[in-house]
N, CA, C and O of each residue as an XYZ file, in Angstrom:
904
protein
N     123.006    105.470    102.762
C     122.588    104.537    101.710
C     121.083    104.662    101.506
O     120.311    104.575    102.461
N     120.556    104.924     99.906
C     119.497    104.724    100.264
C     118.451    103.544    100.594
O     118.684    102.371    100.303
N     117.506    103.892    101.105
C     116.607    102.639    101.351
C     115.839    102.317    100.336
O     115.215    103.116     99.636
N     115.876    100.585    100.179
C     115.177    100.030     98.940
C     113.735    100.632     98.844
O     113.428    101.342     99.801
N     112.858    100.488     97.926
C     111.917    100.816     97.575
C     110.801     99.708     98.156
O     111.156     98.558     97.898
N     109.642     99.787     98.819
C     108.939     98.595     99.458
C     107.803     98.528     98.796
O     107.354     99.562     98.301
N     107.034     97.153     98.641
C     106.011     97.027     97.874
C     105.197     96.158     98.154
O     105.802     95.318     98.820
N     104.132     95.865     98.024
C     103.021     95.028     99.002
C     102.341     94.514     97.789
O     101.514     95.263     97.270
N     102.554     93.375     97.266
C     101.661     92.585     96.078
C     100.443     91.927     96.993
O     100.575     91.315     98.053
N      99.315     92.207     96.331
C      97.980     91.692     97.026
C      97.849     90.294     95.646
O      97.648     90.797     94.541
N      97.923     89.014     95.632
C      97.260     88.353     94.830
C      98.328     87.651     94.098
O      99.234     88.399     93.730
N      98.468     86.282     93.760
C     100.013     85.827     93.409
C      99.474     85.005     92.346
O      99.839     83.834     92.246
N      98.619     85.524     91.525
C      97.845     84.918     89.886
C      99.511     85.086     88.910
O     100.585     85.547     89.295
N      99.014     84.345     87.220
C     100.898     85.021     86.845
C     100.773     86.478     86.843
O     101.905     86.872     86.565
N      99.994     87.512     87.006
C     100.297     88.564     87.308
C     100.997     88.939     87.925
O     102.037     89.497     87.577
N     100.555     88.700     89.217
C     101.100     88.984     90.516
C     102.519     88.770     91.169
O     103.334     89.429     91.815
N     102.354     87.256     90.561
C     103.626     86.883     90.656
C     104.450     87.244     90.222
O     105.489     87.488     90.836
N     104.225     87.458     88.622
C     105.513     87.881     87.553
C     106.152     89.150     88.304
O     107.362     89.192     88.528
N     105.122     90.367     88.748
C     105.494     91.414     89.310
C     106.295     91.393     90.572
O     107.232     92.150     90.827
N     105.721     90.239     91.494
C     106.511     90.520     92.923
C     108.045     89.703     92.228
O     109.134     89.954     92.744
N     107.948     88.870     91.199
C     109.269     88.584     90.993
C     110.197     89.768     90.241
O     111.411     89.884     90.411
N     109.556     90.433     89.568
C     110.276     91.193     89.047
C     111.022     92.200     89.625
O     112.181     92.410     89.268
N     110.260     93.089     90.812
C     110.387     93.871     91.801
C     111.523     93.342     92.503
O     112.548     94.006     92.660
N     111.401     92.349     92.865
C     112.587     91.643     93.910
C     113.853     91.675     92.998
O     114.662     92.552     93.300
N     114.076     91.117     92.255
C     114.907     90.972     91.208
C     116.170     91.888     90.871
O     117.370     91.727     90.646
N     114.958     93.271     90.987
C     115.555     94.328     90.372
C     116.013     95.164     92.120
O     116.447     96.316     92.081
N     115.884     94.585     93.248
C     116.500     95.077     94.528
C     115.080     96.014     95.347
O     115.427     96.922     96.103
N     113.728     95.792     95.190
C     112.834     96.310     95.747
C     112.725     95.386     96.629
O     112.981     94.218     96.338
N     112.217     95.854     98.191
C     111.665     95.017     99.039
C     110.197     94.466     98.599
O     109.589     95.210     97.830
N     109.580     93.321     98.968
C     108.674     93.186     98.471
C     107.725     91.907     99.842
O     108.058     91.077    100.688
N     106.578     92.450     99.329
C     106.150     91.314    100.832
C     104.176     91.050     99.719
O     103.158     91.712     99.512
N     104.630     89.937     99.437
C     103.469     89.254     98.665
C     102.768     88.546     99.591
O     103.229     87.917    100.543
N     101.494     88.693     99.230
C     100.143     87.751    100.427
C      99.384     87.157     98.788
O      99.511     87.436     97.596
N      98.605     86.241     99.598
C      97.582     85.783     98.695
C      96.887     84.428     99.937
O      97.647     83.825    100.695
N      95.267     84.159     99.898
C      95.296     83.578    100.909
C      94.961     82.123    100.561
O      94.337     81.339    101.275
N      95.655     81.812     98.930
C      95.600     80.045     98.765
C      97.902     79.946     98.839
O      98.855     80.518     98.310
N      97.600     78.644    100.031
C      99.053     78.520    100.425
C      99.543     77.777     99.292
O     100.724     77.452     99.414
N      98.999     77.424     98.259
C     100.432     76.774     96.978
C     100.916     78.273     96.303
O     102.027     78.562     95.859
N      99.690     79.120     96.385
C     100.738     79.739     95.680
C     102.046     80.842     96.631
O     103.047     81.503     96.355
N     101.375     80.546     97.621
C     102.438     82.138     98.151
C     104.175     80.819     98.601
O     105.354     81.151     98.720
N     103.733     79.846     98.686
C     104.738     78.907     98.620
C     105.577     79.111     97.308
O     106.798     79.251     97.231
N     104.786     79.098     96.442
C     105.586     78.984     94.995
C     106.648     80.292     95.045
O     107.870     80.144     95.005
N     105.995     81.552     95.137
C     106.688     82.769     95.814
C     107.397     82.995     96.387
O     107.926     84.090     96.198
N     107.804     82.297     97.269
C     108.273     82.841     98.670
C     109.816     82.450     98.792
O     110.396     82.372     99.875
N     110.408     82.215     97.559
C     112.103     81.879     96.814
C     111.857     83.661     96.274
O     112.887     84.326     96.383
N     110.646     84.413     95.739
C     111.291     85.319     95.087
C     110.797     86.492     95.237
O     110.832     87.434     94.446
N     110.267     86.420     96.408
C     110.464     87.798     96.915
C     110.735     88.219     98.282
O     110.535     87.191     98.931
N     111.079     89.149     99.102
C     111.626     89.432    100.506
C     110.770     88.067    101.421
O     111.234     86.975    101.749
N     109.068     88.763    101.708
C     108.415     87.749    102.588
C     107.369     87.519    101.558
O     107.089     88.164    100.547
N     106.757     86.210    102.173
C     105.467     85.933    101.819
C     104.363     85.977    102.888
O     104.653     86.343    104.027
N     103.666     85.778    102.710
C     102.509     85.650    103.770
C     100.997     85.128    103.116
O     100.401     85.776    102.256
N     100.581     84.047    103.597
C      98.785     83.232    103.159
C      98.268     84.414    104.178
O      98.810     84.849    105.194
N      96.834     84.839    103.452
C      96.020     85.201    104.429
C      94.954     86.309    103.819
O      95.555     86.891    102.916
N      93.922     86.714    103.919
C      92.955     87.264    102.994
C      93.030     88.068    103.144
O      92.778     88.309    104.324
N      93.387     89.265    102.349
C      93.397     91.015    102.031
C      92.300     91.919    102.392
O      92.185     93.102    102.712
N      90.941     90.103    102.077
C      89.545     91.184    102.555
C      89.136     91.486    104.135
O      88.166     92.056    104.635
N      90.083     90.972    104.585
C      90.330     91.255    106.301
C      90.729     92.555    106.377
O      91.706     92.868    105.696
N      90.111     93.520    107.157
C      90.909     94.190    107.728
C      92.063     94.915    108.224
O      92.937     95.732    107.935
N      91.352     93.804    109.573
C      92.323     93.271    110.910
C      93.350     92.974    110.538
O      94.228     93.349    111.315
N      93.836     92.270    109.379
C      94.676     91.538    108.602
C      95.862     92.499    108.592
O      96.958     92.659    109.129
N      94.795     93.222    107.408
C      95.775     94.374    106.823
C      96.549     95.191    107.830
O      97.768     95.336    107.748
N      95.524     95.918    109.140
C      96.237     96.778    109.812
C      97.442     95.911    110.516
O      98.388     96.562    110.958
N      97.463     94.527    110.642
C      98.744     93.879    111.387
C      99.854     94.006    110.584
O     100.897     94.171    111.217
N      99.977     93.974    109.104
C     100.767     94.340    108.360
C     101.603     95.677    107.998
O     102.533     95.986    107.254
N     100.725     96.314    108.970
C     101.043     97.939    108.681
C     101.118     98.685    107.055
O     102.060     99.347    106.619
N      99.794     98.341    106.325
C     100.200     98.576    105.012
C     100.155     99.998    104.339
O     100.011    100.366    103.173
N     100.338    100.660    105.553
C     100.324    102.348    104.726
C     101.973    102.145    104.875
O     102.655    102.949    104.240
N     102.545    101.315    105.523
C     104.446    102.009    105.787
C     104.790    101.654    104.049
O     105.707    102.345    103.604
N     104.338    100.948    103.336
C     104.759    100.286    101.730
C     104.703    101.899    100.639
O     103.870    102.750    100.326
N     106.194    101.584    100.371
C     105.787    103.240     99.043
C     104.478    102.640     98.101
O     103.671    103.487     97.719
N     104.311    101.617     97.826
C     103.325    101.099     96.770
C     102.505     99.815     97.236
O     103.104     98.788     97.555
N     101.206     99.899     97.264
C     100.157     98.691     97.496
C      99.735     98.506     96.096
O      99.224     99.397     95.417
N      99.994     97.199     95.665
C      99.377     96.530     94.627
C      98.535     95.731     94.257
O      98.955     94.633     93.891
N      96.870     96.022     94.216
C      96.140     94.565     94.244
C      96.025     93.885     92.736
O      95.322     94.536     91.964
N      96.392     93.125     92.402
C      96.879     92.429     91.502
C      96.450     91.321     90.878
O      97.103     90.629     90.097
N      94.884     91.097     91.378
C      93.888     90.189     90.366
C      92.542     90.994     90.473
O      92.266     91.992     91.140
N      91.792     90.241     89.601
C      90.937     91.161     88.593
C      89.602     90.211     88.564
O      88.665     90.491     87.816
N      89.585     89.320     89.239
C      88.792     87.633     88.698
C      87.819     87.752     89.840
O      86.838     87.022     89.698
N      87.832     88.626     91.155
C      86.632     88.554     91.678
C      86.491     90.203     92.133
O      87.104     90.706     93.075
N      85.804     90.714     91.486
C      85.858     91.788     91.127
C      85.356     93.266     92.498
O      85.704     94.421     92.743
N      84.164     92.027     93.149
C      84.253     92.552     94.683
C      85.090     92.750     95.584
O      85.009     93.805     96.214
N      86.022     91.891     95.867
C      86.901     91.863     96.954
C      88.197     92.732     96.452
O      89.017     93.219     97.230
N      88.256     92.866     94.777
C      89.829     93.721     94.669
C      88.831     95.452     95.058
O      89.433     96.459     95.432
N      87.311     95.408     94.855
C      87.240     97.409     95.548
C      87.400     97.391     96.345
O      87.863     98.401     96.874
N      87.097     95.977     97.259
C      86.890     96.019     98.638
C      88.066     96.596     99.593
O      88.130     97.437    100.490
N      89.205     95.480     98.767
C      90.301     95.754     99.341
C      91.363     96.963     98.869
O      92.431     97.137     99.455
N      90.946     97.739     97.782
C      91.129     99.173     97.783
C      90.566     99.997     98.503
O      91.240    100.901     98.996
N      89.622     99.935     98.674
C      88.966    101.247     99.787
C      89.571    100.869    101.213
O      89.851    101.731    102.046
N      89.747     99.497    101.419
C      90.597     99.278    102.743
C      91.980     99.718    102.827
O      92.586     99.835    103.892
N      92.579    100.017    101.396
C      93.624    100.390    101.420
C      93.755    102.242    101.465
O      94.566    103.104    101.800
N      92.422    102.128    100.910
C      92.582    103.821    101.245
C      92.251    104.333    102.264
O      92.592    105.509    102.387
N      91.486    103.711    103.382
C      90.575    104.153    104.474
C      92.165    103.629    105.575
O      92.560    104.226    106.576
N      92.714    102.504    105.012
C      94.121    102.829    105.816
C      95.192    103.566    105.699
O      95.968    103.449    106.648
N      95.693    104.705    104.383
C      96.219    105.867    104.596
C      97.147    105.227    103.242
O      97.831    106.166    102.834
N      97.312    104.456    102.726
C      98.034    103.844    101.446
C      97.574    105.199    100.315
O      96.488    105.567     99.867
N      98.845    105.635    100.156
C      99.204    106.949     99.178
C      99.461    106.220     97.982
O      98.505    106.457     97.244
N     100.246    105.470     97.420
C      99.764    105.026     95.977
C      99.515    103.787     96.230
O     100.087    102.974     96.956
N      98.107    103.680     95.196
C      97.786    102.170     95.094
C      97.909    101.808     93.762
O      98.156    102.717     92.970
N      97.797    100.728     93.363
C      98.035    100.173     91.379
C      96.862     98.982     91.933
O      96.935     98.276     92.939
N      95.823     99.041     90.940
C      94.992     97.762     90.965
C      94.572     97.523     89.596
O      94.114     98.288     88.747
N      94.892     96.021     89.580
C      94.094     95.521     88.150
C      92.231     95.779     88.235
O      91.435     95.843     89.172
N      92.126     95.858     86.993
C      90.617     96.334     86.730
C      90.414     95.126     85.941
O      91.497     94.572     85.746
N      89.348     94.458     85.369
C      88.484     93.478     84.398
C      88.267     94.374     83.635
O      89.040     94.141     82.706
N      87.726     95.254     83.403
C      87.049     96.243     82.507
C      87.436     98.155     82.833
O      88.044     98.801     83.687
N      86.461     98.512     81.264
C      86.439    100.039     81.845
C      85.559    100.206     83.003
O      85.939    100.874     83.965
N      84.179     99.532     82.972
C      83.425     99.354     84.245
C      84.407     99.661     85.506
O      84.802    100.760     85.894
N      84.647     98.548     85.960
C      85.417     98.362     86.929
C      86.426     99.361     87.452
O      86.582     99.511     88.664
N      87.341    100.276     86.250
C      87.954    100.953     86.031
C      87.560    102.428     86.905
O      88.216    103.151     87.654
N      86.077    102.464     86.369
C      85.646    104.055     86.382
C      85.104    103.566     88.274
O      84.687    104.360     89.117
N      85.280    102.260     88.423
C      84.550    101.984     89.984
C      85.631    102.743     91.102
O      85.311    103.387     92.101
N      86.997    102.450     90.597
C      88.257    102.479     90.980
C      88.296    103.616     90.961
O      88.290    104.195     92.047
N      88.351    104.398     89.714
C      88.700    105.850     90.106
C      87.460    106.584     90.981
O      87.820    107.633     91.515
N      86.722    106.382     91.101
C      85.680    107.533     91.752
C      86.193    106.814     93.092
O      86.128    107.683     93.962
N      86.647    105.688     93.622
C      87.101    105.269     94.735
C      88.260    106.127     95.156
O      88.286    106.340     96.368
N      89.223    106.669     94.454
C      90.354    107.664     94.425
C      91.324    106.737     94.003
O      92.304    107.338     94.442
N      92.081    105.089     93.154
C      92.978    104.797     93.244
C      93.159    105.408     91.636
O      92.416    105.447     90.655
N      94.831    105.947     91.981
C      95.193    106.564     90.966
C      95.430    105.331     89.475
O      95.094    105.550     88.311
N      95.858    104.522     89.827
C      96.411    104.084     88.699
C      96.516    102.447     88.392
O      97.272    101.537     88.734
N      95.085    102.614     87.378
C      94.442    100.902     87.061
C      95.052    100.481     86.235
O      95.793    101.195     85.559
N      94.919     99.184     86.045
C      95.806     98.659     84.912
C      94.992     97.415     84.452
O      94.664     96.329     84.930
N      94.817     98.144     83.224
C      94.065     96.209     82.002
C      94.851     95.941     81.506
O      95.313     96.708     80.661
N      95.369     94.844     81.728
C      96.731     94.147     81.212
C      96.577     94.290     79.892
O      97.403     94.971     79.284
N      95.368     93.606     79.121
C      95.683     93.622     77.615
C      95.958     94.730     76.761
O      96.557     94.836     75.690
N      95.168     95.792     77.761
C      95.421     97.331     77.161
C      96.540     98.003     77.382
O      96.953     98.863     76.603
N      97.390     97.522     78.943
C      98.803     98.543     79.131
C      99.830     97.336     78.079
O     100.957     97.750     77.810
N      99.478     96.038     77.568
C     100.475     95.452     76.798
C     100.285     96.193     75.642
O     101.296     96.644     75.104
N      99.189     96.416     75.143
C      99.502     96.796     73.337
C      99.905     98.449     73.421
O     100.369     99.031     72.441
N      99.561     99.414     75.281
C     100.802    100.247     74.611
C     101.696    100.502     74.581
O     102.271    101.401     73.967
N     102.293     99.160     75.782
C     104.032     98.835     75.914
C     104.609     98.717     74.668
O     105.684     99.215     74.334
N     103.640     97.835     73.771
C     104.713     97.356     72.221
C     104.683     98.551     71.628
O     105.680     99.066     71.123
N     103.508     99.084     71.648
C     103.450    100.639     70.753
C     104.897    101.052     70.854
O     105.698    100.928     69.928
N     105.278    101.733     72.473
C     106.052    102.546     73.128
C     107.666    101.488     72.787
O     108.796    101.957     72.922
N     107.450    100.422     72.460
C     108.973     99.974     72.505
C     109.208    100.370     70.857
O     109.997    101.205     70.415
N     108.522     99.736     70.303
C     108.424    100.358     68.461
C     108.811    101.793     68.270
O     109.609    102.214     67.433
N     108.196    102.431     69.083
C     108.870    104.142     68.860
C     109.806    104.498     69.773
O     110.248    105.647     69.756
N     110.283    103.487     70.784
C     111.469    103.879     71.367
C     112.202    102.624     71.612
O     112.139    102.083     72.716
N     112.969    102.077     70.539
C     113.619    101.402     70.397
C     115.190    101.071     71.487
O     115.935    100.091     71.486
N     115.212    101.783     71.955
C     116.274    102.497     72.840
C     116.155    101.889     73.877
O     117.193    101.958     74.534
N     115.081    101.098     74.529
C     114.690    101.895     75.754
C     113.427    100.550     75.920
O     112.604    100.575     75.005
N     113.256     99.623     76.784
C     112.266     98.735     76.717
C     111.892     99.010     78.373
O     112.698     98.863     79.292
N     110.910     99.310     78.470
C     109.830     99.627     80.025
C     109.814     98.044     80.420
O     109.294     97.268     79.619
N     110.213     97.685     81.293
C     110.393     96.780     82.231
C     109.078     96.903     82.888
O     108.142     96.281     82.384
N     108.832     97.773     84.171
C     108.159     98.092     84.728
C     107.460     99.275     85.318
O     108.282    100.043     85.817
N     106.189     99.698     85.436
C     105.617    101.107     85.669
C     105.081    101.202     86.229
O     103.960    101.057     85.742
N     105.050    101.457     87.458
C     104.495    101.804     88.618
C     104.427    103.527     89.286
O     105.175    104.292     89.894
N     103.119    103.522     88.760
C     102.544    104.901     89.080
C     103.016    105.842     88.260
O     103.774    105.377     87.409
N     102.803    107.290     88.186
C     103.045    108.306     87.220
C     104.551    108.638     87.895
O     105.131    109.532     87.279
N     105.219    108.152     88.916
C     106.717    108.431     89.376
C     107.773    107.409     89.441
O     108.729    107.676     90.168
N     107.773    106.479     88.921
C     108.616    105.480     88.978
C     108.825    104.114     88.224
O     107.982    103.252     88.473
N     109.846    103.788     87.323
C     109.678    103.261     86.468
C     111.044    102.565     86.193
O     111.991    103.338     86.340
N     111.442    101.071     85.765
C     112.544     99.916     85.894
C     112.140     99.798     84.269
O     111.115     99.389     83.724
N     113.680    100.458     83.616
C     113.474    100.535     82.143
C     115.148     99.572     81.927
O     116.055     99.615     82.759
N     115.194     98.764     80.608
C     116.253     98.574     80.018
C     116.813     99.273     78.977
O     116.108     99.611     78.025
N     118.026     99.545     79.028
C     118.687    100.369     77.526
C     120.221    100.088     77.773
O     120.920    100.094     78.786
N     120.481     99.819     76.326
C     121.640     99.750     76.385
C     122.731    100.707     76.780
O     122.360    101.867     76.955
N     124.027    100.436     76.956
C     124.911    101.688     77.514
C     124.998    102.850     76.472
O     125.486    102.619     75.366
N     124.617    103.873     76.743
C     125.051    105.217     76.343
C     126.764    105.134     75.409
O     127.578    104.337     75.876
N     127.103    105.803     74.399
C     128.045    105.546     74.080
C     129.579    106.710     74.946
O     130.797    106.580     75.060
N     128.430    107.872     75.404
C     129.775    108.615     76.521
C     130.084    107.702     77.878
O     130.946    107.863     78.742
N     129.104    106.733     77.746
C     129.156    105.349     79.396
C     130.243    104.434     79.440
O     130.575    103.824     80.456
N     130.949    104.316     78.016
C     131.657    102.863     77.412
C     132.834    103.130     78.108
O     133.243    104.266     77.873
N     133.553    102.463     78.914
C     134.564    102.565     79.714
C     134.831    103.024     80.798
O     135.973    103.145     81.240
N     133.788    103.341     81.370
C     133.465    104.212     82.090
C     132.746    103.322     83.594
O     131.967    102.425     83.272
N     132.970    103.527     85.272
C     132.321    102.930     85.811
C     130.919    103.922     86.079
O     130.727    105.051     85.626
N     130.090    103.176     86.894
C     129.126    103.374     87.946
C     129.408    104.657     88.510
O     128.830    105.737     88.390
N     130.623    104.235     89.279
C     130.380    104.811     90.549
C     131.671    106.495     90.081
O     131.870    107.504     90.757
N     132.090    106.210     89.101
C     132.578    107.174     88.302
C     131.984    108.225     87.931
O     132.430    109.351     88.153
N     130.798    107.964     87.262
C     129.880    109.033     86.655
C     129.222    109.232     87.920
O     129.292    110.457     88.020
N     128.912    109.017     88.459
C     128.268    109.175     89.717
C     126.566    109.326     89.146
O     125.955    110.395     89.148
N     126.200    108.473     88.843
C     124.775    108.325     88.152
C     123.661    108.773     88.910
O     122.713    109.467     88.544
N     123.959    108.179     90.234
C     122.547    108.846     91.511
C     122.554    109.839     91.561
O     121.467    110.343     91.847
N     123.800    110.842     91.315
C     123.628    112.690     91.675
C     123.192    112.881     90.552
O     122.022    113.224     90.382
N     124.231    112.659     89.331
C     123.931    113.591     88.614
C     123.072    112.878     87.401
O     122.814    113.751     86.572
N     122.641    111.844     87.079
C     121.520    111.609     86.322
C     120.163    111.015     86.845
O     119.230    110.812     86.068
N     120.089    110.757     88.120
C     119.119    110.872     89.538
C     118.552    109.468     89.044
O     117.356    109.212     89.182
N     119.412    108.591     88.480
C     118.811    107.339     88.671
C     119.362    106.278     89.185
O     120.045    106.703     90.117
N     119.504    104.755     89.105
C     119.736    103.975     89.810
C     120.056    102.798     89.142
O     119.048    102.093     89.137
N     121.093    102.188     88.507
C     121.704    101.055     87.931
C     121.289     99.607     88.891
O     122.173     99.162     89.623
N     120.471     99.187     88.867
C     120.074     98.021     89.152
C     120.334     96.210     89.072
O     119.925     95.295     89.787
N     121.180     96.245     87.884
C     121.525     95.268     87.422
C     122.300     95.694     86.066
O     122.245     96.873     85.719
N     122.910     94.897     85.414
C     123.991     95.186     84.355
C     123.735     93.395     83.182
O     124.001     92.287     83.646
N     123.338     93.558     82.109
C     123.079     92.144     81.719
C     124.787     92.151     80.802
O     125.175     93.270     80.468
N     125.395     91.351     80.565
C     126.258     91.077     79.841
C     126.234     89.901     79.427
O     126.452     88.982     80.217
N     125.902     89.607     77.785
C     125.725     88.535     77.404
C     125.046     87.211     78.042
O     123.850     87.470     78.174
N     125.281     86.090     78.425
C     124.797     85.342     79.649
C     125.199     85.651     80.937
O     124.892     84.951     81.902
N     125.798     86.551     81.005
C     126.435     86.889     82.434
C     125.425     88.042     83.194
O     125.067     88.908     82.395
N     124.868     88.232     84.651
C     123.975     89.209     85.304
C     124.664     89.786     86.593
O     124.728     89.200     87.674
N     125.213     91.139     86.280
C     126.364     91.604     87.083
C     125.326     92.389     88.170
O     124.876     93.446     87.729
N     124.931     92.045     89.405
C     124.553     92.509     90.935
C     125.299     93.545     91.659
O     126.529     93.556     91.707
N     124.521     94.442     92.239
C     125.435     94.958     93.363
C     125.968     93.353     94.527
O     125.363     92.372     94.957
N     127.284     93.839     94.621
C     127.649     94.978     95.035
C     128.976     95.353     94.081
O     129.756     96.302     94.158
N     128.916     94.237     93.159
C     129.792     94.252     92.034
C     129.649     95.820     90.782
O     130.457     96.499     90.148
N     128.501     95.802     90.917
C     128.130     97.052     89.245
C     128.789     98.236     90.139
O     129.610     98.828     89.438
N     128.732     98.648     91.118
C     129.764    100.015     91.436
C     131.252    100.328     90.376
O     131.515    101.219     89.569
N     131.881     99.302     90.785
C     133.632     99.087     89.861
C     133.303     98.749     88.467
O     134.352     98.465     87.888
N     132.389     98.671     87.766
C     132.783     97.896     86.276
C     132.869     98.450     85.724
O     132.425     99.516     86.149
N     133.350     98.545     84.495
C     133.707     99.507     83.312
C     132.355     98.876     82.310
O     132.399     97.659     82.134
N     131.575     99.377     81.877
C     130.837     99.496     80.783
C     131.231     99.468     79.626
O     131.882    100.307     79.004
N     130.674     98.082     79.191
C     130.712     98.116     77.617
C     129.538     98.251     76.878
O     128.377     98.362     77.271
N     130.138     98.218     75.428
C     129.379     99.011     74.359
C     127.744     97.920     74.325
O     126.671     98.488     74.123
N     127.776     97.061     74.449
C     126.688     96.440     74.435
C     126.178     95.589     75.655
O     125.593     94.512     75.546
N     126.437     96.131     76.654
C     125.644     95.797     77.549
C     124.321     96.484     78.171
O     124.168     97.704     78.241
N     123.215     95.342     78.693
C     122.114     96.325     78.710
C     121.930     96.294     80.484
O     122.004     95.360     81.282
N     121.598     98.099     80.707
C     121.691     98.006     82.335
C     119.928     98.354     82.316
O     119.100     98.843     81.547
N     119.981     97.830     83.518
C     118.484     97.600     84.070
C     118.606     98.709     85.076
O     119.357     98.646     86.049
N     117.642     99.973     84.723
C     117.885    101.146     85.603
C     116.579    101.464     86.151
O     115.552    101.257     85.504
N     116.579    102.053     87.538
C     115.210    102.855     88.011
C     114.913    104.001     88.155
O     115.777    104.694     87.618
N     114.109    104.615     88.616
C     114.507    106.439     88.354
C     112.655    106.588     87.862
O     111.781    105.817     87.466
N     112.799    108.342     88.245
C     111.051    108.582     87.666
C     110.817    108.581     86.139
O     111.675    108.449     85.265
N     109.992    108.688     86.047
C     109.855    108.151     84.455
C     110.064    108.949     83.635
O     110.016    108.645     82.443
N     110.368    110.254     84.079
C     110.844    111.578     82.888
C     112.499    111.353     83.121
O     113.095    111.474     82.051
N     113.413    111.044     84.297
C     114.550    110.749     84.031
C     115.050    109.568     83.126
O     116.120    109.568     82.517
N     113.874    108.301     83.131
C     114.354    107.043     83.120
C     114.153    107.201     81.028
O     115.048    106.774     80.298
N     113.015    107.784     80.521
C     113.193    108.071     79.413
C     113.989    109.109     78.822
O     114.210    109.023     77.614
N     114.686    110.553     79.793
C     115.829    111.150     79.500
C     116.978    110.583     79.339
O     117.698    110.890     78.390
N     117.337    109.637     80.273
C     118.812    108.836     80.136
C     118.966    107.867     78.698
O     119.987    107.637     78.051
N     117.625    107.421     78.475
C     117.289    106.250     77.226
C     117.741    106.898     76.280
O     118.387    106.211     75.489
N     117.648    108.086     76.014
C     117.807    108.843     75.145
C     118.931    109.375     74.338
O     119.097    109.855     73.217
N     119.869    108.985     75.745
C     121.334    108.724     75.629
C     122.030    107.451     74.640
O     122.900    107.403     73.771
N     121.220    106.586     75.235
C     121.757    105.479     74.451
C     121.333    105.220     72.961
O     120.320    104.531     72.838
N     121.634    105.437     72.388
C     121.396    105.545     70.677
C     121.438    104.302     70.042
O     121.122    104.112     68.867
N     121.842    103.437     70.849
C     122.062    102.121     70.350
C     121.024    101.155     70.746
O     120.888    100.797     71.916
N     119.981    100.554     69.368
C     118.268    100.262     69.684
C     118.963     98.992     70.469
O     120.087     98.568     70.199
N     118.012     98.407     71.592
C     117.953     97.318     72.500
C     116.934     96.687     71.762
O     116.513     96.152     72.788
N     116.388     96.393     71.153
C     115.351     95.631     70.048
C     116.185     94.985     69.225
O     117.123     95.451     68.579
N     115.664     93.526     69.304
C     117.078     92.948     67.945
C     116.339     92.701     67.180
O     116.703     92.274     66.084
């Protein structure tokens, strides 16, 4: 079986949060810190663990073991010292991808000469999410994390319609990962989405790298935009 995907949210602003909820949601392990306790309380229904306690520690960090996480996320932008701080701590501890919010291009260009691959200005990755849903109607980006991995919605493919999961065998041969299944008000979970037969308008919530996850979209011809 494979093993879930693990993820380390630094910061539980609605950024942060929205993300460690989303992650969880969609079957990622997830272990959110932040070191004011209302909010990691508010959290801690929606994602694996929580934990209060300051990122700009260290000591902190190495008790956490935060190079074992496929992804470290620092995830506020509002004090602009402590998110390099706690990137270079993340890099000087062996963390292979990091995602950090930036305030600015400033900040931005601070980050990359630091080595983290992949910043994010919210207002700027939103206007080119809408861009990207407008020209791919098909196909709405959920979530993007790093240049390899990506939680997209699209409706079912029309060769999918009757068809199960575990039939097509989707993990071999289209190398992605059915996550959830929306049907009308209804939200079909493993361990149920293996057996179901697919219908024509249901939208599955899939993961996969981001050249598969927009190959499969591609399939579905039927726009997810109403």
């Amino acid at each position: 079986m494979a093993k879930n995907k693990q993820f380390l949210v630094i910061g539980l602003g609605k950024f942060g949060f929205s993300l460690a909820k989303t992650l969880y949601e969609n079957g990622a392990d997830v272990l959110a810190i932040d070191k004011e306790m209302d909010l990691v309380n508010d959290v801690e229904q929606h994602c694996t663990q929580a934990l209060c306690m300051d990122a700009t520690d260290e000591k902190a960090l190495q008790k956490i073991s935060v190079n074992k996480f496929d992804t470290c996320v620092v995830s506020f932008c509002s004090d602009v010292e402590s998110n390099i701080y706690i990137c270079l701590s993340l890099i000087q501890a062996g963390v292979k991808n990091i995602i950090a919010k930036a305030r600015d291009d400033k900040h931005r260009l601070v980050l990359q000469k630091l080595g983290v691959e992949h910043i994010v200005i919210p207002e700027e990755e939103m206007s080119k999410k809408v861009a990207l849903n407008l020209l791919r109607p098909n196909m709405i980006e959920v979530l993007s994390l790093g240049k390899d991995f990506s939680i997209v919605e699209i409706k079912t493919p029309p060769a999918w319609v009757g068809k199960t999961i575990v039939e097509m065998d989707l993990r071999n041969k289209e190398r992605i990962n059915v996550l959830a299944i929306n049907k009308g008000n209804e939200t079909i979970h493993p361990p149920y989405i293996g057996e179901y037969k697919l219908c024509e308008d249901d939208i599955l919530i899939i993961s996969g790298t981001t050249a598969d996850t927009v190959r499969v979209s591609s399939k579905a011809t039927k726009s997810i935009v109403e």
